[in-house]
C-alpha positions as MATLAB code, in Angstrom:
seq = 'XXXXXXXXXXXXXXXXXXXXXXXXXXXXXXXXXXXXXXXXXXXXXXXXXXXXXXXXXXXXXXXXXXXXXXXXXXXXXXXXXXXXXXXXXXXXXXXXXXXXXXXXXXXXXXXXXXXXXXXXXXXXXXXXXXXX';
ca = [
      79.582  108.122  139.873;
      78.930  110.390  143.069;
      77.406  113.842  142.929;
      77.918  116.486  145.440;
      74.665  117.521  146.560;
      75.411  119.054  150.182;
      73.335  122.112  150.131;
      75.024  123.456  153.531;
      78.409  124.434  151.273;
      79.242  128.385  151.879;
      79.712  129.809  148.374;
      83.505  130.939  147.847;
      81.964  134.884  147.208;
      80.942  134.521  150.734;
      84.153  133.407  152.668;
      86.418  136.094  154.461;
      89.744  137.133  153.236;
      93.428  136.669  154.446;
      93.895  139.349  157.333;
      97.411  139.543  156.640;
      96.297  141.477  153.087;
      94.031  144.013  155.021;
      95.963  146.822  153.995;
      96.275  145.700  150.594;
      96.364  147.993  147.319;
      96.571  146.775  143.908;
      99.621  148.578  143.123;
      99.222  147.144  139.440;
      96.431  149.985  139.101;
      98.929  152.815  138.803;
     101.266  151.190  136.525;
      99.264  150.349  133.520;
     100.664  150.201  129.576;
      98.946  153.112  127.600;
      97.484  150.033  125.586;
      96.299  148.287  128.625;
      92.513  147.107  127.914;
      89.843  146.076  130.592;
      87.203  143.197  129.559;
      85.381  141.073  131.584;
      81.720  139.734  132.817;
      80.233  142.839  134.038;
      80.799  144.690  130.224;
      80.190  144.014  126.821;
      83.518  144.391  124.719;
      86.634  145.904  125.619;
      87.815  149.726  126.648;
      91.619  150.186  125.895;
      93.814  152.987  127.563;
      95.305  153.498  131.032;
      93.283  156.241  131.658;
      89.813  154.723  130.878;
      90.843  151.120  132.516;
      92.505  152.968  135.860;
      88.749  155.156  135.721;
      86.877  152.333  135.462;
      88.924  150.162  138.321;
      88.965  152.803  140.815;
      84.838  153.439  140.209;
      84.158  149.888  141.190;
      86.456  149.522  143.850;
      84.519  152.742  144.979;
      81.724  150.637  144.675;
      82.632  147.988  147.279;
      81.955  147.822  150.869;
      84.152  145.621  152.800;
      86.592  144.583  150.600;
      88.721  141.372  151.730;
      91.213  139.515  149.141;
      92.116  136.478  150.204;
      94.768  135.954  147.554;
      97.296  138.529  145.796;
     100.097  138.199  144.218;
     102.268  136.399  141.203;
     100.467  133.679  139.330;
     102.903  131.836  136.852;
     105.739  133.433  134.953;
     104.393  137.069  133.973;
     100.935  136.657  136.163;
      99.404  138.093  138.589;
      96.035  137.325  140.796;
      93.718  138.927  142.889;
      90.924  136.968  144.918;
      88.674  138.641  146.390;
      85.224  139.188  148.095;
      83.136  142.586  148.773;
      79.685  144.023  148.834;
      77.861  146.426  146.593;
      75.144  147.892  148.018;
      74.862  145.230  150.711;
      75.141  142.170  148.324;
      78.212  139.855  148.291;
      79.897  139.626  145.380;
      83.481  137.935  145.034;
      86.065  138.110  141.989;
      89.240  136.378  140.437;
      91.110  138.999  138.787;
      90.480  138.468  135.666;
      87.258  139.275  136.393;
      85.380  136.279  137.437;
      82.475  137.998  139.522;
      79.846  135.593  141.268;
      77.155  135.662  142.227;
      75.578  137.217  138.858;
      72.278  139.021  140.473;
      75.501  141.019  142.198;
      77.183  141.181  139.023;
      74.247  142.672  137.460;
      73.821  145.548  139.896;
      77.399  146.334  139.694;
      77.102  146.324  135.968;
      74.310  148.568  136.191;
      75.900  151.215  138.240;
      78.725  151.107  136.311;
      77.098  151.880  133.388;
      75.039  154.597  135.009;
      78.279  156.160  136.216;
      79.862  156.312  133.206;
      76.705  157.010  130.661;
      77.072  158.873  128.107;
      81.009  158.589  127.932;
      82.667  156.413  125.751;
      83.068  153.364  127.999;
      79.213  153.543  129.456;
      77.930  151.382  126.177;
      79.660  148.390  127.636;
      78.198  148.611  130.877;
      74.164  147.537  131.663;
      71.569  149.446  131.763;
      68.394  149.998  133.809;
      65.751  147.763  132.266;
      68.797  145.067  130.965;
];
C-alpha cells in the first residue's frame, strides 16, 4: 500500500477559477422556495425562509474578496453545484456548494463575522462567536 506524502500539492481552496465564469451570478439566490433552509459548516443548525437564507448568502458573498468559481452549473437530475474559491479578509477559503468550506482557520473567521453581523437577530445563534 502507497501513501501520498508529496508535501508540494497546492490545496484545491487555493487554485484559480474558470475565466469563462468571471461574470458569474448565482441566479439560484433570487429564486428560493419560502421553505428554503440554509445549513452548513460555518453554523450550528438550520435557518429556514427565503428571506433569512437570501440575507445570509448575500452577507457572505459580501464577505469575499476575489471570488473565482471554477465550476457552476447542473449536478445530476434536480442538482446544482457551485465550486468555488475566495478570500475573507485576506485568507483563502474555497467552497462546494453545499457548503464544504476549507481551510477551517478561514472557516472560522467567516463564521465569526457572520455571527457578528447578524447578532442579536434570529439567525446570529448559529453563527460563532468571538472567544469560540
Amino acid at each position: 500500500m502507497s501513501t501520498n506524502t508529496n508535501t508540494n500539492a497546492e490545496a484545491t481552496y487555493l487554485a484559480s477559477g474558470d475565466p469563462a465564469l468571471s461574470e458569474y451570478f448565482p441566479a439560484w439566490v433570487n429564486n428560493l422556495a419560502d421553505d428554503v433552509t440554509i445549513e452548513g459548516s460555518a453554523m450550528n443548525g438550520a435557518v429556514q425562509g427565503a428571506d433569512a437564507v437570501r440575507s445570509i448568502v448575500k452577507y457572505i458573498r459580501s464577505l469575499y474578496e476575489d471570488q473565482e468559481f471554477k465550476f457552476a452549473g447542473p449536478y445530476g437530475e434536480n442538482g446544482f453545484l457551485e465550486d468555488y474559491t475566495a478570500r475573507v479578509n485576506g485568507e483563502p477559503i474555497g467552497n462546494v456548494v453545499l457548503a464544504n468550506y476549507r481551510p477551517r482557520s478561514t472557516l472560522l473567521l467567516l463564521s465569526r463575522l457572520i455571527g457578528e453581523h447578524f447578532a442579536g437577530t434570529p439567525y446570529g445563534e448559529h453563527f460563532a462567536h468571538s472567544g469560540d
